[in-house]
N, C-alpha and C positions, 0 to 999 in steps of 0.2 A: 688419793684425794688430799691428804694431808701435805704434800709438797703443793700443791694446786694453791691450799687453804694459805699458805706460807708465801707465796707468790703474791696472793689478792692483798693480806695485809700489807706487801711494798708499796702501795699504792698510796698516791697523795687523792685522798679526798676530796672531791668537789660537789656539788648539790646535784649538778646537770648530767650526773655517769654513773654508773656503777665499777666498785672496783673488784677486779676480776681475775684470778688468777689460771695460768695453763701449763698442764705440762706435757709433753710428748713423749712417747716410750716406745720402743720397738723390745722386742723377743727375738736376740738373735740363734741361731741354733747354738752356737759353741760358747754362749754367754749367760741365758737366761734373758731377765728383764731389764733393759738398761734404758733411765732418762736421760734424752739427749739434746734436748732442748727445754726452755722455758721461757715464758713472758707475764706480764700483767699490765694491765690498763694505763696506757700514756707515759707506759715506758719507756719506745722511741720516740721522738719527734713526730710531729704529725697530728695528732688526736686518735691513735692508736688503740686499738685494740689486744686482748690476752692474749688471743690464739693467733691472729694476725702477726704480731712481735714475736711468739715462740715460730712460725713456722719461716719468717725471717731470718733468724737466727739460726734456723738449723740449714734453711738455704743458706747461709753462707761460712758452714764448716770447710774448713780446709781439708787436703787429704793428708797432713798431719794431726790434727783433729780428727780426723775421722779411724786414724791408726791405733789413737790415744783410748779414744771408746771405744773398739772394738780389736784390741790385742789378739794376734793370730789368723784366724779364718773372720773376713770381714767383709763388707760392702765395697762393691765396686766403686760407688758412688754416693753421692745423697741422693740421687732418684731411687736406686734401689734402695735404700733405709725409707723413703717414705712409703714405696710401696706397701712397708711393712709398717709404718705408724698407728700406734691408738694416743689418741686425746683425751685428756681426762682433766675438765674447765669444770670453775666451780658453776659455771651457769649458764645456761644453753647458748649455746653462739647466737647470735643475730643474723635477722633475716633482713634487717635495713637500719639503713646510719641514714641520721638526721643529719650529721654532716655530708652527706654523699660519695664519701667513700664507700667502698665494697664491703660485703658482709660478709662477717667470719665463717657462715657456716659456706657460701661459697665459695672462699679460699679453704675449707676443708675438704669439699668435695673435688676442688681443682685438683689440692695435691695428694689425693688419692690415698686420703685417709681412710683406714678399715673399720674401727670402732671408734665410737663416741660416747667416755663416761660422764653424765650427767649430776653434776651436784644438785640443782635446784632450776627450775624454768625462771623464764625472765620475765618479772612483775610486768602489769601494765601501766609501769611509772611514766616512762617517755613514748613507749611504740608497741606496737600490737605485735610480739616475735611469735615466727612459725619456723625458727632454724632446726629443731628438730626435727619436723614435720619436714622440711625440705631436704635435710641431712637423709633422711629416712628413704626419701623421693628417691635421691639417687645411689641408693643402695648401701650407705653407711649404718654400720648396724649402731644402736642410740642403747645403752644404757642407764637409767638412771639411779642413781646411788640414795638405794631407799636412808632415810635415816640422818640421810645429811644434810638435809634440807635448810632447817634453821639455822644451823651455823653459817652453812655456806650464804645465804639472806643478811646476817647479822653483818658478816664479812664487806659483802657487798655494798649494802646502805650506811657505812662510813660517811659521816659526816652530812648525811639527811639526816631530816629533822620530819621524818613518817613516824608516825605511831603504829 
């Protein structure tokens, strides 16, 4: 969570978002736990999303990249690395964008992510989120990271002016 936490402060601040940070990790057998991707809020172009930009980003490792993280016995591919994905976002993916693009937690479910650690649920500043609740629907097991709640809040409300 603390690479996540590390992530959400890259973020330029605006009043209308929260900022968000993600990062992806696979367990491979002959490695342990390795991050291999990451994102946060309005990182790429677009009005982007944390998890949306890391998962991005990891669709587009090369297979010299993908030799570089995984020295020796490794992934065929990026489909098989996400097979094996856990997400750990300081804040529950969304279940809908005001802009109308896709929600994160169903680009989590697309690319067949396994677990989902939870820093803190998402206030109901702009939308009423149920991405856990839908992460959950289709079978993504939803951790939430007791404890880390306020920070990850603190993190996020960058540059609001909420009491």
């Amino acid at each position: 969570m603390e690479a996540a936490l590390a992530e959400a402060r890259k973020c330029v601040p605006i009043r209308t978002a929260f900022c968000v940070g993600c990062v992806l990790t696979v367990s491979w057998p002959t490695q342990g736990l390795t991050i291999i991707s990451t994102g946060y809020s309005r990182e790429l172009p677009g009005n982007t999303h944390a998890e949306a930009n890391a998962l991005t980003k990891l669709r587009s490792l090369t297979e010299e990249d993908i030799q570089s993280l995984f020295p020796g016995s490794r992934p065929s591919d990026v489909q098989d690395i996400l097979s094996r994905v856990d997400a750990v976002t300081t804040m529950e993916p969304c279940s809908v964008r005001t802009s109308g693009l896709s929600p994160c937690a169903d680009a989590l479910i697309a690319a067949g992510v396994r677990r989902c650690f939870i820093g803190v649920g998402e206030p109901d500043d702009f939308v009423n989120c149920e991405g856990a609740q839908r992460l959950e629907d289709a079978g993504v097991e939803v951790i939430w990271m007791a404890g880390m709640e306020k920070e990850c809040l603190e993190v996020a409300r960058q540059g609001h002016n909420v009491d």
